[in-house]
LUMGUTOR-678909 format. One line per field, with one value per residue (C-alpha): residue number from 1; chain; y, z, x negated. Coordinates in Angstrom, 2 decimals. Layout:
<recs>
seq	NUM,...
mol	A,...
y	Y,...
z	Z,...
x	X,...
</recs>
This chain:
<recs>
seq	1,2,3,4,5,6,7,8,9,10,11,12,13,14,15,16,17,18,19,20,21,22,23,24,25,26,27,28,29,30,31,32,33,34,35,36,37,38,39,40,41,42,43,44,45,46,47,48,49,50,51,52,53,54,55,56,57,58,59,60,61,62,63,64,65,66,67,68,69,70,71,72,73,74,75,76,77,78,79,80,81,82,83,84,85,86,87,88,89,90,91,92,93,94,95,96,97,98,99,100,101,102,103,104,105,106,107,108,109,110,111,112,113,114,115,116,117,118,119,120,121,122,123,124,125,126,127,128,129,130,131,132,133,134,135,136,137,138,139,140,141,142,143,144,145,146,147,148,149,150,151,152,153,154,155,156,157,158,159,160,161,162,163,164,165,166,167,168,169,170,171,172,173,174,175,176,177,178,179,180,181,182,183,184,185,186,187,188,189,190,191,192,193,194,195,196,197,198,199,200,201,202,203,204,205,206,207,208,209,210,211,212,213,214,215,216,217,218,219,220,221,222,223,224,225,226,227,228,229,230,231,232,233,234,235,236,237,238,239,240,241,242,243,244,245,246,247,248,249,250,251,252,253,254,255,256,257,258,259,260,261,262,263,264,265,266,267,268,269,270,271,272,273,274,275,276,277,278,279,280,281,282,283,284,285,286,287,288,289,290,291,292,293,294,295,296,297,298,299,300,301,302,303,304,305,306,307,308,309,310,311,312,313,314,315,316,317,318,319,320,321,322,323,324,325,326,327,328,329,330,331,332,333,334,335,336,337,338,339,340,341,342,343,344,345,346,347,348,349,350,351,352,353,354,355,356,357,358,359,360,361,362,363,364,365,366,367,368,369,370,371,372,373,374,375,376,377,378,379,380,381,382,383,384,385,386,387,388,389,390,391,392,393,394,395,396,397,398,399,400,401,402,403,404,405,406,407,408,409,410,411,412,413,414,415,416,417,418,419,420,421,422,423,424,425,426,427,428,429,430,431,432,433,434,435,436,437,438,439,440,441,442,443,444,445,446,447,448,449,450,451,452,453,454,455,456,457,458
mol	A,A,A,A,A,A,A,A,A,A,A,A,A,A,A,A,A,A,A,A,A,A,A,A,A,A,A,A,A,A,A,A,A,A,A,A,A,A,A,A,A,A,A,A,A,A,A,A,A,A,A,A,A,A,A,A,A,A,A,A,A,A,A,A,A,A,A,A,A,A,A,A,A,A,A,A,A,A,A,A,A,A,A,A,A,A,A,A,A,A,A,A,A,A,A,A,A,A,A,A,A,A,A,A,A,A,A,A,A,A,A,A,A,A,A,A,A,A,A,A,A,A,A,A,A,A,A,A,A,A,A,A,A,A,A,A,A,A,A,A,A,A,A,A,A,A,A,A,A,A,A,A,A,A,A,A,A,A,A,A,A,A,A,A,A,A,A,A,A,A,A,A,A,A,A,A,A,A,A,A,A,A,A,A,A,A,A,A,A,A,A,A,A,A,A,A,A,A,A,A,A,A,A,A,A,A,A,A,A,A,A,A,A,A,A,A,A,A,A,A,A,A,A,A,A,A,A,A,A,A,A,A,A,A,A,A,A,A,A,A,A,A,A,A,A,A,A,A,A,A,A,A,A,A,A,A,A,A,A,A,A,A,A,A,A,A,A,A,A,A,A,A,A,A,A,A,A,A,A,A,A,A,A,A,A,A,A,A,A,A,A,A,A,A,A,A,A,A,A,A,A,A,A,A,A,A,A,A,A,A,A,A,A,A,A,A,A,A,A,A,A,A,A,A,A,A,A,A,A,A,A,A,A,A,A,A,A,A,A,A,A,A,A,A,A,A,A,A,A,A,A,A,A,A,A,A,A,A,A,A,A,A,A,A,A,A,A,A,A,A,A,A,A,A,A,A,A,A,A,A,A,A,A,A,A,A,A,A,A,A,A,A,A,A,A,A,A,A,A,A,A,A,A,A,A,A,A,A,A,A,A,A,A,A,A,A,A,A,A,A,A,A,A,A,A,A,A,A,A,A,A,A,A,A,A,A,A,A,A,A,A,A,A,A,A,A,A,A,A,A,A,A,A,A,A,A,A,A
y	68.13,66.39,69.61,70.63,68.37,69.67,73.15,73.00,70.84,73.65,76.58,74.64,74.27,78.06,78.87,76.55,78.28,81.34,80.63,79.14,82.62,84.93,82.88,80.61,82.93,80.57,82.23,79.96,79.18,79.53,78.96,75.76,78.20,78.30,74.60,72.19,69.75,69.59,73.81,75.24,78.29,81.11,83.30,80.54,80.57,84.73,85.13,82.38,80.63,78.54,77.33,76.57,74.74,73.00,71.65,70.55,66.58,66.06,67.23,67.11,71.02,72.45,72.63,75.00,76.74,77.07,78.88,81.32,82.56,83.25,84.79,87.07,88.42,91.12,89.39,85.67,83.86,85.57,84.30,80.88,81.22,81.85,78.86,76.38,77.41,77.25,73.82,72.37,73.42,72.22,69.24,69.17,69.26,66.54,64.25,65.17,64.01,60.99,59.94,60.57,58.24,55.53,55.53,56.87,58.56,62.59,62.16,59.73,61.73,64.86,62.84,61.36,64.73,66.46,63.32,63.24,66.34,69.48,69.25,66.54,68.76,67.14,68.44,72.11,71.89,71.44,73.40,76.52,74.80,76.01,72.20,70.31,67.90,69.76,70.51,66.40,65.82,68.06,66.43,63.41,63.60,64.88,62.04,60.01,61.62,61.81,58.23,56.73,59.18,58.03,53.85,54.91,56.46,56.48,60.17,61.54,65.04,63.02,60.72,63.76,65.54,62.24,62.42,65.60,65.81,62.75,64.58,67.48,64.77,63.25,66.40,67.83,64.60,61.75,59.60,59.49,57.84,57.69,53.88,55.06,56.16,52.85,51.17,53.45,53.83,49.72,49.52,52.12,50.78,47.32,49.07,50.86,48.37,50.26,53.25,52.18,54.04,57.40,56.13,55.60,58.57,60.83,58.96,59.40,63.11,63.71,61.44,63.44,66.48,63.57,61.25,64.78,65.24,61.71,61.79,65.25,63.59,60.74,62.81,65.34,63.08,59.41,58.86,57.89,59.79,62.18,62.61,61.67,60.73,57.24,55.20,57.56,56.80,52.90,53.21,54.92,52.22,50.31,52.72,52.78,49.84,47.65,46.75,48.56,51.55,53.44,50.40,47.47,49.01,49.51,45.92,45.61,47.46,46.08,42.68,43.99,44.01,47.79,50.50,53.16,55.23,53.25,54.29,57.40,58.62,58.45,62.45,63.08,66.63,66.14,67.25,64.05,61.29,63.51,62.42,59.04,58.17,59.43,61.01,64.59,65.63,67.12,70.82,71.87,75.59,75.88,76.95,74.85,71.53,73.09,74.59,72.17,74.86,76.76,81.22,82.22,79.36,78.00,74.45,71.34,71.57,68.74,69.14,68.99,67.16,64.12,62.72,61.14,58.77,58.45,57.29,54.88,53.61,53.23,50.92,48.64,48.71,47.66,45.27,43.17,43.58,42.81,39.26,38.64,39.99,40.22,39.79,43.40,44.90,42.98,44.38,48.02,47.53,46.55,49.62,52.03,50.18,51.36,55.02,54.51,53.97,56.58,60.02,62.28,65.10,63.44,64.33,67.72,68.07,65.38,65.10,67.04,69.49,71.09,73.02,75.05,74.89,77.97,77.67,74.94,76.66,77.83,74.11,73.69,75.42,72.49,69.67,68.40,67.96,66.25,63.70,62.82,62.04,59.71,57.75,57.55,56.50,53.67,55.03,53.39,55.55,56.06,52.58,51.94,53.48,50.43,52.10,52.22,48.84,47.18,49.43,48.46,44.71,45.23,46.92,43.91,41.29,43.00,43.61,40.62,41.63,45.30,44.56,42.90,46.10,48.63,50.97,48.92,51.31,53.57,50.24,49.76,53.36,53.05,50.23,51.41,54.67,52.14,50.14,52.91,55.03,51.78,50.41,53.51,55.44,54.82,58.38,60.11,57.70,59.12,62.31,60.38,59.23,62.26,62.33,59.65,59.09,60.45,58.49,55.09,55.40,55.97,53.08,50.65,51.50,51.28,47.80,46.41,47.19,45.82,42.80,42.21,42.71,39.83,37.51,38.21,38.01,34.01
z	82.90,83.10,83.56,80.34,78.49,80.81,80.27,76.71,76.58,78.59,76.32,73.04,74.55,75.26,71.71,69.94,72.14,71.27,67.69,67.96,68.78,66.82,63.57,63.87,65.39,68.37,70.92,74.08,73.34,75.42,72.77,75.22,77.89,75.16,73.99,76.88,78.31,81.44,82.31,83.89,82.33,82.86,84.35,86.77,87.77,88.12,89.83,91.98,92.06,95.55,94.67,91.50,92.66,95.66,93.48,90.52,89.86,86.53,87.08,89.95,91.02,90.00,86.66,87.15,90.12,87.74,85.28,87.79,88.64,84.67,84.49,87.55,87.41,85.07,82.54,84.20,80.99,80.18,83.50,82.73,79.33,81.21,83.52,80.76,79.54,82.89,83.30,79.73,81.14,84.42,82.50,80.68,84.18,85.78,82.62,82.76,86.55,86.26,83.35,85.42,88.44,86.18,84.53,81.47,80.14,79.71,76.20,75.71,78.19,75.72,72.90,74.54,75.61,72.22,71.01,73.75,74.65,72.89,69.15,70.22,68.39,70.74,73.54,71.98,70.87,74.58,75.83,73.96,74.45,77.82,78.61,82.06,79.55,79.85,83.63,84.01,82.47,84.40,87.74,86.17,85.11,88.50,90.47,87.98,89.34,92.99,93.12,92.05,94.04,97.08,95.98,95.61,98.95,100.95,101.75,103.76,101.96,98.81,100.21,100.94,97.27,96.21,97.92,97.58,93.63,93.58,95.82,93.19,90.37,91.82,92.42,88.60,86.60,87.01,85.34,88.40,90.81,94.85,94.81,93.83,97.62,99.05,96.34,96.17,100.17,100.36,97.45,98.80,102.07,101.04,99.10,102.72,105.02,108.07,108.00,106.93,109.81,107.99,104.23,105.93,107.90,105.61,102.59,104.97,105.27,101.76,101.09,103.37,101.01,98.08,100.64,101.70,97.85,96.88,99.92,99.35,95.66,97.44,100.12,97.73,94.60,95.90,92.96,95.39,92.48,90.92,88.03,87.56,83.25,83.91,82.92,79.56,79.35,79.51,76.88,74.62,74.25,72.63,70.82,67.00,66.88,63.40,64.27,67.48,66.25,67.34,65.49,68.23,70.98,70.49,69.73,72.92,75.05,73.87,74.47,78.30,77.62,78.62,79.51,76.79,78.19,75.80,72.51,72.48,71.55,74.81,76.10,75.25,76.07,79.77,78.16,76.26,79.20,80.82,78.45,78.35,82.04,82.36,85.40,87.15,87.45,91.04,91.50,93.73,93.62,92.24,88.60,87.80,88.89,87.29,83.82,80.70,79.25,79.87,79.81,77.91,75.95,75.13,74.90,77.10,81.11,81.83,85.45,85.39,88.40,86.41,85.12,88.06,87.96,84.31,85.32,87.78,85.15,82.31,84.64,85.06,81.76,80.33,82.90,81.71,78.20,79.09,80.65,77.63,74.83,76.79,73.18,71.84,74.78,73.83,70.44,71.83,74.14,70.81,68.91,71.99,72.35,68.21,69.58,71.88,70.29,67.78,68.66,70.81,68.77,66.20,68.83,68.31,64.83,62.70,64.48,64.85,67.46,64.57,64.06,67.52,67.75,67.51,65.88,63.17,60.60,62.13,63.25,59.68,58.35,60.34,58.62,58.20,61.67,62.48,59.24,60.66,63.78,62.35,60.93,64.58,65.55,63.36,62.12,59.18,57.42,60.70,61.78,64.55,65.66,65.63,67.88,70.88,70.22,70.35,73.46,75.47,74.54,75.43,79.01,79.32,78.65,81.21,83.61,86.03,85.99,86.81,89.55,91.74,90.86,93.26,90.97,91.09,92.27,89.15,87.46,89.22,88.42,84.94,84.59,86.13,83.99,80.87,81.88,82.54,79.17,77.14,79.11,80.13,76.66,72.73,71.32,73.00,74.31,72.40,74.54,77.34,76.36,76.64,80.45,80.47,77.58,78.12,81.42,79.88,77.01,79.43,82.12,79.21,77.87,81.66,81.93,78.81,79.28,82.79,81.72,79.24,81.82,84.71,81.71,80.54,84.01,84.70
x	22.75,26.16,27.84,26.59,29.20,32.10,31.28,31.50,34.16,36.35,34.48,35.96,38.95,39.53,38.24,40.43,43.69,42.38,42.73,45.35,46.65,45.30,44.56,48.03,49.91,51.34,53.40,55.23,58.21,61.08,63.71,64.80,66.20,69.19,69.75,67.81,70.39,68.08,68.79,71.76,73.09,70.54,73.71,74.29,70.45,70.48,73.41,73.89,70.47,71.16,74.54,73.54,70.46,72.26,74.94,72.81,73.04,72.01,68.05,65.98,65.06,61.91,62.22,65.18,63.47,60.95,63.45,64.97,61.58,61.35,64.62,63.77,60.21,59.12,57.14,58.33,57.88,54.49,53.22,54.71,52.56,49.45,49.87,50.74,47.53,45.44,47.24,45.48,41.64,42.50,43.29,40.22,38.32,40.49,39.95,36.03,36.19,38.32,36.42,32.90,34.38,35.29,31.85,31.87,28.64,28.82,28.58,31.84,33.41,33.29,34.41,37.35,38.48,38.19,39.92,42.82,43.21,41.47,42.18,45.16,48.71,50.55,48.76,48.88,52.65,53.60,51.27,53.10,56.91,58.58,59.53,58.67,57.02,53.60,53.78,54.77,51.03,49.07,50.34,50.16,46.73,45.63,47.38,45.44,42.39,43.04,44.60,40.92,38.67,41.10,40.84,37.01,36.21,39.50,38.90,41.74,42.32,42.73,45.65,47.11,46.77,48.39,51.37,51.75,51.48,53.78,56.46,56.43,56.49,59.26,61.41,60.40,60.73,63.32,60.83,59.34,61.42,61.75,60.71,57.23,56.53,56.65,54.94,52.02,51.57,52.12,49.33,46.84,47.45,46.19,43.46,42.14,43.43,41.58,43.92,47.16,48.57,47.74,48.40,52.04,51.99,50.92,53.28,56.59,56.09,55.83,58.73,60.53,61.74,62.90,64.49,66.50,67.38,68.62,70.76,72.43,73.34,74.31,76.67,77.86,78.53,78.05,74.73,71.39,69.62,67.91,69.93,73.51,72.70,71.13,74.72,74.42,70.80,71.21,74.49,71.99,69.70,72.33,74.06,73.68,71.77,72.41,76.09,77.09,78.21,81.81,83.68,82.22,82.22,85.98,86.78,84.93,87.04,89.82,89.16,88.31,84.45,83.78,85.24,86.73,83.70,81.63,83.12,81.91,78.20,76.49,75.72,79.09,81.04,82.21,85.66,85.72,84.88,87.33,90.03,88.53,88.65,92.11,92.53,92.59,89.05,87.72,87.28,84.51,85.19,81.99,80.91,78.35,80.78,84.13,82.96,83.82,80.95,78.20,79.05,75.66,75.07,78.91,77.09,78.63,78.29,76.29,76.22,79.61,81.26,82.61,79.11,78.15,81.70,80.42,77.23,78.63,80.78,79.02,76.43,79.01,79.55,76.17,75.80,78.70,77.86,74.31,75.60,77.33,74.25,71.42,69.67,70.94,69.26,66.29,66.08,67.08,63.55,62.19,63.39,62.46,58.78,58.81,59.53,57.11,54.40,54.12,52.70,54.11,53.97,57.00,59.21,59.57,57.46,59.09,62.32,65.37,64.28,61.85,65.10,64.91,60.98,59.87,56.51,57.46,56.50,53.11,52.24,52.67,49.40,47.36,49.03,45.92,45.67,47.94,47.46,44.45,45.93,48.35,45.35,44.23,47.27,47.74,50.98,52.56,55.11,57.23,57.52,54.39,51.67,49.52,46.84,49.50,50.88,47.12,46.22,49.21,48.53,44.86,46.43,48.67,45.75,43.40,46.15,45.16,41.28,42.81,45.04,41.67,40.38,38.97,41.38,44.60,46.61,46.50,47.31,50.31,51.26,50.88,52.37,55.33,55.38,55.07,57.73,59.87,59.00,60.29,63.21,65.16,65.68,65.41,64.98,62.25,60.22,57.36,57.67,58.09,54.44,52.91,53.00,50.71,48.74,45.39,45.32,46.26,44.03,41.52,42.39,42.83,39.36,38.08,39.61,38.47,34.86,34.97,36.77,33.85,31.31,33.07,33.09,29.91,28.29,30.42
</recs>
């Protein structure tokens, strides 16, 4: 009887795509191979597709690998298409099953997943966007899954799906960082005391292929990362706040403050911190570390060699002004928490990218939609989305109850991917959302009702 709910729930979900396509007229769009920051040049990728890959800094590799397979198979993006799609009703199934574990009735179940997921724009506008946004969420929403059956059972096969799903999260998304491994194998260890020896075990292997890629960034370009843009990231947060414009941050360097590296718009063309830093860049012989620009694209190389210096410098630089106005980067997490919480589909709907997406103009005969969705989401004009803010206060409040949990561990996840979405940009932070969403409404929901039940039962 239960699968009743799932199976429909996966048949409206294949209607509404197909609609989508022949009523809409949605196609995938791969309009990001020409302007994403995040891709190499797709000459680059053909032609030199190791080199390229084994020099890149700025990214960590799949999403690129993902590209050259595009650029090289007939029909690559088509069969890109038809995974996107086979990654939403996979979805759908994973939420259905992590839904069912945490307790849910079959009939809530269905209406959380037409809420979160089916009829969700967001969830359809990255669906059709080539993007490693969409990808992120699938493996996100199955690590989801796999992290409670394992804190539920303590089943072997799904420590290992885990693992592995984090070790391809890790090498796709830098939101997803290295320090994750030992957090989630100390946590699930302490969850199944009784075979910590193969929660390690099993961890260190799959930590083996990241370890390898942070320390071929460290050899190659001395950054123990997976992207050499976190200095520009951090500058960002305080750029163009109310008074820290161009005009401060060059009093500030003159009085010794920061470096000249911080009067210029953070994500900057490497040409300019080039000039800025003074000094005879280093030539690797290689195109993707010597070019100022990209062949196909003529947009700003930014996997050029000198962002990782730039990285390292501008760190420097926010931590001394941090130490001497800790309170603008307090109102910066305030701005970005703003971003945060309104709906991920303003990212590329309301903002600037609407410009290069593709099927603006189609999303536009559902604006209906997507009003109604800003009445779920609490938004106010653009300020908040008052539905986030209350949900991550409700997470917050709950958080103790949830960490003596059977299910801490996906607590401790989450709250790491919250912390992470708020403190580490202010611009996309909504996107950034999106990875997670449909798992944290979930969790949060989860906690609250068991929350009420402990108190209720004292």
């Amino acid at each position: 009887m239960k699968d009743i709910w799932l199976n429909l729930s996966l048949t409206l979900f294949l209607l509404h795509r197909i609609m989508a396509w022949f009523v809409l007229g949605i196609r995938f769009d791969i309009s990001s191979l020409q302007w994403a920051w995040q891709l190499l040049d797709p000459l680059w990728l053909t032609e030199k597709p190791i080199t390229s890959l084994w020099y890149l800094h700025m990214q960590p590799p799949i999403f690129n690998a993902m590209t050259y397979v595009g650029l090289k198979l007939p029909f690559g993006f088509r069969i890109w298409a038809v995974l996107f799609l086979a990654m939403g009703l996979l979805s759908v199934l994973f939420l259905y099953r992590l839904l069912h574990l945490l307790g849910f009735s079959p009939k809530v179940s269905f209406l959380l997943i037409l809420i979160l997921w089916i009829f969700n724009p967001s969830t359809l506008i990255y669906e059709t966007w080539y993007f490693y946004t969409y990808p992120s969420a699938f493996l996100t929403l199955a690590l989801a899954f796999f992290l409670v059956r394992f804190s539920l059972a303590g089943r072997r096969r799904d420590l290992v799906a885990v693992m592995s799903l984090l070790m391809v999260l890790t090498l796709l998304r830098t939101l997803y960082h290295v320090i994750l491994f030992p957090v989630l194998i100390a946590t699930l260890a302490i969850r199944h005391p009784r075979i910590w020896r193969s929660v390690l075990t099993v961890g260190s292997v799959f930590l083996l292929p990241v370890a390898l890629w942070y320390l071929k960034n460290w050899f190659l370009f001395g950054n123990f990362s997976a992207t050499s843009w976190t200095g520009m990231n951090i500058t960002r947060l305080v750029w163009n706040m109310p008074g820290w414009g161009r005009e401060r941050f060059l009093k500030l360097h003159k009085e010794g403050v920061v470096s000249a590296l911080m009067t210029t718009y953070p994500f900057s063309p490497p040409e300019t911190y080039a000039q800025l830093i003074g000094k005879k860049v280093k030539e690797y012989g290689v195109e993707v570390l010597d070019a100022w620009r990209e062949p196909t694209t003529n947009a700003p190389n930014y996997n050029h060699a000198i962002f990782p210096e730039v990285s390292s410098l501008l760190l420097k630089d926010n931590l001394r002004l941090f130490l001497r106005y800790p309170w603008i980067y307090f109102r910066a997490f305030v701005s970005a928490f703003r971003i945060f919480s309104l709906p991920p589909y303003d990212h590329p709907f309301t903002g600037r990218f609407k410009l290069l997406f593709e099927n603006f103009d189609k999303f536009l005969r559902i604006y209906p939609i997507f009003s109604i969705y800003d009445v779920l989401y609490g938004k106010i004009v653009s300020k908040f989305g008052i539905t986030t803010v209350i949900l991550v206060l409700l997470f917050l409040a709950t958080l103790p109850w949830s960490l003596r949990g059977r299910n801490f561990p996906l607590y401790v996840l989450l709250l790491y991917l919250l912390t992470v979405s708020v403190l580490a940009e202010r611009r996309e932070n909504m996107r950034f959302k999106f990875l997670f969403e449909s798992v944290f409404v979930v969790a949060t929901l989860f906690a609250v009702r068991e929350t009420v039940k402990r108190k209720s039962s004292v």
